[in-house]
C-alpha positions in Angstrom: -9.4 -10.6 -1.8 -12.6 -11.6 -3.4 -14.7 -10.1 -6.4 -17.2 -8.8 -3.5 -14.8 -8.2 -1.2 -13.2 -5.8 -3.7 -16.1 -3.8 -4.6 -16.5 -2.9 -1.1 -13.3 -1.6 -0.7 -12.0 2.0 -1.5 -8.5 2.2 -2.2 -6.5 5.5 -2.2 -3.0 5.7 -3.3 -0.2 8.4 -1.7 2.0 9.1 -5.0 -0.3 8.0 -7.4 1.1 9.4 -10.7 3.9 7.4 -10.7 4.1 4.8 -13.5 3.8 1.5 -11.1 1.3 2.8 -8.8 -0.7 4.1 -11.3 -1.1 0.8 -13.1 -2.2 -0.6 -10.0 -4.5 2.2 -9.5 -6.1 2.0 -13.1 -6.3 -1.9 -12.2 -8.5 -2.1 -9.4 -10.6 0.9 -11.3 -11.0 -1.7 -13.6 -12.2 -4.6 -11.0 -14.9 -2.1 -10.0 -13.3 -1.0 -7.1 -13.7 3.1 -6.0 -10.3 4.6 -6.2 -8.8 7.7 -5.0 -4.7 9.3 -4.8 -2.8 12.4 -4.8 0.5 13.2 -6.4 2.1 16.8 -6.3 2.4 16.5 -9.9 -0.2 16.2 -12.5 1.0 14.1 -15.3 -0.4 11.9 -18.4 -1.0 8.8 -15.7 -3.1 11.3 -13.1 -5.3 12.7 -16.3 -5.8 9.0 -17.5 -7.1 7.8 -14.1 -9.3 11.1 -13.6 -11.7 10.4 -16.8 -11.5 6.7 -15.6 -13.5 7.9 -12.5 -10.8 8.4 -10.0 -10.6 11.1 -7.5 -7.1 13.3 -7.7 -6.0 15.8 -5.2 -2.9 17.8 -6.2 -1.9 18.5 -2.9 -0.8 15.9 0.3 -2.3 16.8 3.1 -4.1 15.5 6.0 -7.5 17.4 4.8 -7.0 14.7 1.5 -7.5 11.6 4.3 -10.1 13.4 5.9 -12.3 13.9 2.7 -11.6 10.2 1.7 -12.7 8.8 5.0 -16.3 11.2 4.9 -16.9 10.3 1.3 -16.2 6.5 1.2 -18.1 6.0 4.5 -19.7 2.5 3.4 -16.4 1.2 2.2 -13.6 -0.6 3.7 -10.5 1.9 3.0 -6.8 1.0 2.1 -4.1 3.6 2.3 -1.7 2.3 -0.1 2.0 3.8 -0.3 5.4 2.7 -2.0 9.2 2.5 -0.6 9.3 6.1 -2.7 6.8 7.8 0.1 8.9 9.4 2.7 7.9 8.9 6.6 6.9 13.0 7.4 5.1 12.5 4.4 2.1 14.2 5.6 -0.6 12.1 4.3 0.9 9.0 5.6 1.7 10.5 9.0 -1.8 11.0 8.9 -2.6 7.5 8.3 -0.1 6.2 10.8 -1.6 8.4 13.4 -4.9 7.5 12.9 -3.9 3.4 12.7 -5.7 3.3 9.5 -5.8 0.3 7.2 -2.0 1.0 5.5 -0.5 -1.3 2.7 2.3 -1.3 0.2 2.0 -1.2 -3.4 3.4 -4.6 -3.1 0.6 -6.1 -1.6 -2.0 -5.0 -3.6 0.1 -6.6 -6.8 0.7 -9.8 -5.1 -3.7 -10.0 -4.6 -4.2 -9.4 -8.0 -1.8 -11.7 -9.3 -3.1 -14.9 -7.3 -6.4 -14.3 -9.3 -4.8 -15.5 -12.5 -2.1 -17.8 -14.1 0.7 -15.1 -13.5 4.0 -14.9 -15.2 6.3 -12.5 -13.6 9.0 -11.0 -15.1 11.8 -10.0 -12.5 15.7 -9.1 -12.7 18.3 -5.7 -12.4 17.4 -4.5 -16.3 14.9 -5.5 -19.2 12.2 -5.9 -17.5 9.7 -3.3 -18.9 10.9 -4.5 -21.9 10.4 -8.3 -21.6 6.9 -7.4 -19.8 6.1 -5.9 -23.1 7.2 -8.0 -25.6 5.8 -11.2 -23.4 2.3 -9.3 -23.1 2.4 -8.5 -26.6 2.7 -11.9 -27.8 0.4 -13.3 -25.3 -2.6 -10.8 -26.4 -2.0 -11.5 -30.3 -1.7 -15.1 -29.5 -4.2 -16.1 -27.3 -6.6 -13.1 -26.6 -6.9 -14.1 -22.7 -4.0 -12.1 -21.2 -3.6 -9.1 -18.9 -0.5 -7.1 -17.7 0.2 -4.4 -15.0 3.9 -3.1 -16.0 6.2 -0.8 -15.1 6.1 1.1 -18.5 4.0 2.3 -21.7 3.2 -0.8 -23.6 2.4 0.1 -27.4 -0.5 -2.8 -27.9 -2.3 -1.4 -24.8 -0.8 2.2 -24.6 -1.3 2.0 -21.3 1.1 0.3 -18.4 -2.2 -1.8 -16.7 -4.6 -4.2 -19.3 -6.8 -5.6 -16.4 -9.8 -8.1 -17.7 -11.2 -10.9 -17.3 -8.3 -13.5 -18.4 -6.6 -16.3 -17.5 -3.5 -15.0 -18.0 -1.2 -12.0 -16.4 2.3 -10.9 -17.2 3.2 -8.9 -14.0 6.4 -6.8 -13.8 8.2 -7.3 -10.4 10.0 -4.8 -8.8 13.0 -5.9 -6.5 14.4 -2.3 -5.2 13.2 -2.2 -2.3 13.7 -5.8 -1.3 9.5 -6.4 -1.7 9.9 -9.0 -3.8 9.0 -11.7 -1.8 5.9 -11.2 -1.6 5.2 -12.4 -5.1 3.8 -15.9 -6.1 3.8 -17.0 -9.6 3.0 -19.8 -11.9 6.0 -18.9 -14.1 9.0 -16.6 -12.5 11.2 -14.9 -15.1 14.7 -13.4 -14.1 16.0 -11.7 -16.4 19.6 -11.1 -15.2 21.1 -10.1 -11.8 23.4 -6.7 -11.0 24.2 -4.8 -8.1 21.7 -2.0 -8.4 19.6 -0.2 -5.9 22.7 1.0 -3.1 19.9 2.6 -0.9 18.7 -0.5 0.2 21.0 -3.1 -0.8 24.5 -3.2 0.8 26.0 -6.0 -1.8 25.3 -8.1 -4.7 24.6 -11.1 -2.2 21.8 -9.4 -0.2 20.2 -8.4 -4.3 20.7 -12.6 -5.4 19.1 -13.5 -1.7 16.3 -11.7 -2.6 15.8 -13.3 -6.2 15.9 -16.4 -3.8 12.6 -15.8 -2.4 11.3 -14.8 -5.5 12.4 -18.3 -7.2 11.0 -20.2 -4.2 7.8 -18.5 -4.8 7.7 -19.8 -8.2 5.7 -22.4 -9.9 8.5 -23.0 -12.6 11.6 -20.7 -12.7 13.0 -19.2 -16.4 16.3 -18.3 -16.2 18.6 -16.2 -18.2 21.6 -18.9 -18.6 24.0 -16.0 -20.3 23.8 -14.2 -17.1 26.7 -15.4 -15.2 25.4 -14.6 -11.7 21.9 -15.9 -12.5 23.6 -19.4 -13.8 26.1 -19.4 -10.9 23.2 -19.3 -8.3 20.2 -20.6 -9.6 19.0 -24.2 -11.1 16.4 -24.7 -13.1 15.2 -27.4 -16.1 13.9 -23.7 -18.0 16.9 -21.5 -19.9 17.6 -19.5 -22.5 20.3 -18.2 -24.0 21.5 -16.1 -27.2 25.2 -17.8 -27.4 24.8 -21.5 -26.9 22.0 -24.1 -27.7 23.6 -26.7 -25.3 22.1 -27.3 -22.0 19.4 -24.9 -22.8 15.7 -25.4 -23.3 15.4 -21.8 -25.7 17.7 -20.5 -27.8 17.6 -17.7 -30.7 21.4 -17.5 -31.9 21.7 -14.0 -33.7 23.0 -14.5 -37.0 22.4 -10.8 -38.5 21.6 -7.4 -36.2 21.6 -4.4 -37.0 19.3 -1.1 -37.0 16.2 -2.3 -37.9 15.8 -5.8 -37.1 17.6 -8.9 -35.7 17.6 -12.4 -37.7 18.3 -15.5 -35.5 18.2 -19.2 -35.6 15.6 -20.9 -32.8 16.6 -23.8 -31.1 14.2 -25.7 -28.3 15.8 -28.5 -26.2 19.0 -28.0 -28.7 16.8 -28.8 -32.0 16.6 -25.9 -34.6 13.1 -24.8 -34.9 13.3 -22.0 -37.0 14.9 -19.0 -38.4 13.4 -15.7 -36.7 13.1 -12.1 -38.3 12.7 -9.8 -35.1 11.7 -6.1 -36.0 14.0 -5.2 -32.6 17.7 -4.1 -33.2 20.0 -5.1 -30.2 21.3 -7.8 -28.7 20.0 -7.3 -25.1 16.7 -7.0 -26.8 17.0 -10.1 -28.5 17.6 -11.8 -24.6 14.3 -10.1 -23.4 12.2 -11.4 -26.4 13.9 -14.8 -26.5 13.0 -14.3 -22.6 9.0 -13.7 -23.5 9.4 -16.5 -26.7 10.5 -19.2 -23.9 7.4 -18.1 -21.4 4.9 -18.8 -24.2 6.0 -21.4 -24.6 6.1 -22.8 -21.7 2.2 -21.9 -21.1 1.5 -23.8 -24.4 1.3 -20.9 -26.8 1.9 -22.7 -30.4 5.0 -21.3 -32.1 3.7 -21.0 -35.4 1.4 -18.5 -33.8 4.3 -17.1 -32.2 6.5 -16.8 -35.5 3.4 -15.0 -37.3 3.1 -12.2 -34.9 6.2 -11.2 -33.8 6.7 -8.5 -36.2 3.7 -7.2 -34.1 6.7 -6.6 -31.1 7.5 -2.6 -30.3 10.2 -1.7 -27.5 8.0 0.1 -24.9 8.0 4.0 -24.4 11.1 5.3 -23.4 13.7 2.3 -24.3 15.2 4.0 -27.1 12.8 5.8 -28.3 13.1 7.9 -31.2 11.3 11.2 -30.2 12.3 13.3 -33.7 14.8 15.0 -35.4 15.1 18.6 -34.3 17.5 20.9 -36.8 18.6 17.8 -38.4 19.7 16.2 -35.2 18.0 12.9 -34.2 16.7 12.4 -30.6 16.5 9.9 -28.8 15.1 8.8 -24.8 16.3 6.1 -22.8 15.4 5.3 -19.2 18.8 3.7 -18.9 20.6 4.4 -15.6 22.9 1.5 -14.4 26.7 1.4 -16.1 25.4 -1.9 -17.9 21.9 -0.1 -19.4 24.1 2.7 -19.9 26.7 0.5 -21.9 23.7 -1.2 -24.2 21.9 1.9 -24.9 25.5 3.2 -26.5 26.1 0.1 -28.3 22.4 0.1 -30.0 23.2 3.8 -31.0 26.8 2.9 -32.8 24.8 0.5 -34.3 22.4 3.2 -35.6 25.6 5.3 -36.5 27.2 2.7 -38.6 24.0 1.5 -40.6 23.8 5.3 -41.4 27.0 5.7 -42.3 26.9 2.6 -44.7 23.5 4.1 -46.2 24.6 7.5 -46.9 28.6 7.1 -47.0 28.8 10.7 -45.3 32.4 12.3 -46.1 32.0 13.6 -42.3 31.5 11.5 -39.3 28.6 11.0 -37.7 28.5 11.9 -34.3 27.0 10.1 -30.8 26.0 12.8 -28.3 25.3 11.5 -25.0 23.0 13.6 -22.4 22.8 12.0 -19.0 21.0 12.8 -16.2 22.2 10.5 -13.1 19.6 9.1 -10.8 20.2 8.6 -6.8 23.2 10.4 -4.6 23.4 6.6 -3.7 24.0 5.0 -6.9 26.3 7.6 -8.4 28.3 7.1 -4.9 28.3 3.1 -5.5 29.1 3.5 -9.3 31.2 6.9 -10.5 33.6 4.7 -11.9 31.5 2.9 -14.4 29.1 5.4 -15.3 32.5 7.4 -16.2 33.7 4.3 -17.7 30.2 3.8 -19.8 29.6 7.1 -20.7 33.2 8.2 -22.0 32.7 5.7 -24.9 29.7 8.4 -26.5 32.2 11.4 -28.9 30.6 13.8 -26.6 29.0 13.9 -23.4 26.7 15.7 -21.1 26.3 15.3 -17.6 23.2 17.2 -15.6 22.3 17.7 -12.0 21.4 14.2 -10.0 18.0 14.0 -10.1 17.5 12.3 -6.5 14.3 10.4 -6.0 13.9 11.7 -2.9 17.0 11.2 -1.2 18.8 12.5 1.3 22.6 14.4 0.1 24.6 13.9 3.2 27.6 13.0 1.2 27.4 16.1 -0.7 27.7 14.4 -4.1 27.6 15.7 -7.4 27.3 15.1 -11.0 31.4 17.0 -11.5 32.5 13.8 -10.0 31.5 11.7 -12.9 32.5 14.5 -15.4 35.8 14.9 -14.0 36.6 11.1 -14.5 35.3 10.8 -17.8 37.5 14.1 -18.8 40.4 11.6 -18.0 39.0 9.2 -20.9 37.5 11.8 -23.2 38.1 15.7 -22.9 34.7 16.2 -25.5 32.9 16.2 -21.5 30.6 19.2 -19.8 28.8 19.5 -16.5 25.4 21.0 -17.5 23.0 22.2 -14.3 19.6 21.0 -15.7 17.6 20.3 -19.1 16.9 23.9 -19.6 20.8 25.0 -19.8 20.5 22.1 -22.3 18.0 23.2 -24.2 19.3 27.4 -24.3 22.2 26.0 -25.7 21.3 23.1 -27.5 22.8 24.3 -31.4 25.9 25.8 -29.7 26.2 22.1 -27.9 25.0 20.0 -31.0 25.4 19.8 -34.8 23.6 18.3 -37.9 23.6 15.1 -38.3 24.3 14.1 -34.7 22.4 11.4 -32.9 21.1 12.3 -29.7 21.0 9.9 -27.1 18.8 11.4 -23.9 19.3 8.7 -20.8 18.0 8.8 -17.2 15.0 8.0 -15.0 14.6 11.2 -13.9 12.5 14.1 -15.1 15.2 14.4 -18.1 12.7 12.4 -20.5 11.3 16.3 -20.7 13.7 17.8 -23.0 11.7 17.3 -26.3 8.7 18.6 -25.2 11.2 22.0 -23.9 12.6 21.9 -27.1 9.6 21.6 -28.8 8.1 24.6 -27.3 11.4 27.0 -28.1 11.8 25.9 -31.6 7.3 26.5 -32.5 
């Protein structure tokens, strides 16, 4: 769609306070285009896009469509919704009723991203992640970059930095099997897991689908430490952060721990440089040796690179330290697959054992994990691991499934994850929702223990509930 093209089109989003459709939203704000949306929820994203100029409702009704269509009368109007929008949604019925221009939230990304140089950043976990870290070395390096993410990013604090550049880092989204509609100059994949059971049967449909998204690409980056992306993908671009051979990037760890990472860099198999990363963990490091590689391969200068990397922050929610509350440290984390699950744990032994070191406590520290399971669907698919995963914490708590939106035919819940872990660890409790948590939080908790928070749900809440019963 064209610059004028654009500016006479109204676009109004179904749903949008959620974190990708509002960075679309706040993007095509920023293009000049009118934009309007509704979301039953009024959050930090909804208030953002109101004092941008956007019209919210707080309600989804048919009325909404109505007012839209009278107001915007010289405009050529787009309903846009995402897989997360429900049929009987009333709005939508609406719009499907009245044959009304509809389109997904795919769609609009895939315009805005043939108006620039677009790397996009794809694959089952990281992604946020390497969208920040690649958009935060493009803007310190070059100045001529935008990004529309799926996440806070710290240089921006914003998920959507829409100018005038010749550059965009765009974050893909491959859950609902959208993905092919994407063309890029450069097509990142981060890794490849069986994730997303509501609309994926297998781990062969999820790798068909990164098909299309390759053949879509300019030039592919691959992650060569991934063994399903090695296995089923070719290309000349790889990195990796346990061999040099046979890659184009490496950056071989040679210290982590809670603070920073130090690694050797290695292009085409010749040592570059030695790297201080301010970024503990090593599936970090493989997201910004991910974003290092994509620079690269645009031209960015690595000297540039190497001077502004201790720029990089992990986006909001990716271990994020929210405060220490009765001298217990908190921490959120959007992870919910066994394998986010499994690094997020790691990263905080980590934490525990460079604290330990420090302070040589005569009692031992403890890791408290609070989980909040996301999808009837993917605990079904994965009870096993997320037991597996989450017995490894000293103690654990498991809340309600927070469900998206799904359906509970199967009459699933959360007990059948605690009930497997109590096999592996007996320090295990089935907790109803974040408020039980938070009611009991002293009784459940002790000083010195480090909290980790983990879900994609509504469970990144606690501290401000906390917050408000301890002031």
């Amino acid at each position: 769609m064209d610059k004028k093209l654009l500016l006479k089109s109204h676009f109004h989003f179904i749903g949008i306070g959620g974190i990708g459709m509002s960075a679309l939203a706040i993007g095509l704000l920023k293009r000049g285009c009118s934009v309007s949306g509704s979301d039953l929820v009024k959050n930090d994203e909804t208030k953002k896009l109101e004092k941008l100029g956007a019209v919210i409702f707080t309600s989804q009704i048919r009325q909404n469509i109505e007012f839209v269509i009278s107001r915007f009368t010289n405009k050529l109007i787009n309903f846009v919704v995402s897989s997360a929008i429900k049929p009987e949604n009333e709005e939508f019925l609406y719009c499907r009723e009245k044959n009304l221009s509809i389109k997904h939230r795919s769609e609009i990304l895939a315009m805005l991203m043939r108006t620039y140089t677009t790397l996009a950043v794809a694959g089952s976990h990281g992604k946020t992640s390497t969208s920040t870290f690649l958009s935060t070395i493009l803007e310190l390096c070059t100045r001529n970059s935008s990004s529309i993410t799926g996440g806070i990013i710290p240089i921006y604090n914003s998920n959507c930095h829409l100018e005038n550049t010749k550059f965009l880092v765009a974050e893909v989204d491959e859950s609902d099997g959208t993905i092919n509609k994407y063309k890029s100059d450069i097509g990142i994949i981060n890794n490849i897991d069986f994730d997303h059971c509501d609309h994926f049967s297998n781990l062969s449909e999820v790798i068909s689908s990164f098909k299309s998204f390759a053949k879509n690409s300019k030039k592919l980056l691959l992650n060569f430490d991934c063994e399903t992306s090695r296995k089923n993908f070719y290309s000349n671009y790889k990195w990796s952060n346990t061999t040099v051979k046979n890659v184009a990037y490496a950056i071989i760890p040679t210290e982590i721990n809670s603070k920073y990472t130090i690694g050797k860099y290695y292009e085409n198999e010749n040592f570059i440089s030695n790297l201080n990363i301010p970024i503990p963990g090593l599936h970090n490091l493989s997201n910004i040796t991910a974003a290092i590689a994509a620079s690269r391969m645009i031209g960015v200068d690595f000297i540039e690179i190497k001077k502004n990397i201790k720029h990089l922050k992990l986006p909001k929610k990716r271990f994020e330290f929210k405060g220490q509350i009765g001298e217990r440290s908190l921490y959120d984390d959007y992870a919910h697959h066994p394998n986010e699950i499994k690094e997020t744990i790691k990263l905080g032994r980590l934490f525990i054992k460079q604290k330990h070191n420090n302070d040589s406590p005569k009692s031992r520290l403890r890791l408290i994990a609070i989980f909040q399971p996301h999808r009837y669907s993917r605990v079904k698919q994965f009870t096993e691991e997320f037991a597996e995963e989450l017995s490894k914490a000293d103690v654990i708590y498991v809340t309600s499934i927070y469900g998206a939106g799904e359906g509970n035919e199967d009459q699933i819940t959360s007990k059948i994850i605690t009930d497997l872990i109590y096999k592996k660890n007996q320090n295990v409790k089935y907790i109803n929702n974040y408020y039980e948590v938070t009611k009991n939080f002293y009784e459940l908790t002790q000083k010195g223990d480090l909290i980790l928070n983990m879900g994609a749900g509504d469970c990144h809440n606690l501290w401000t509930i906390l917050n408000e019963k301890n002031n």
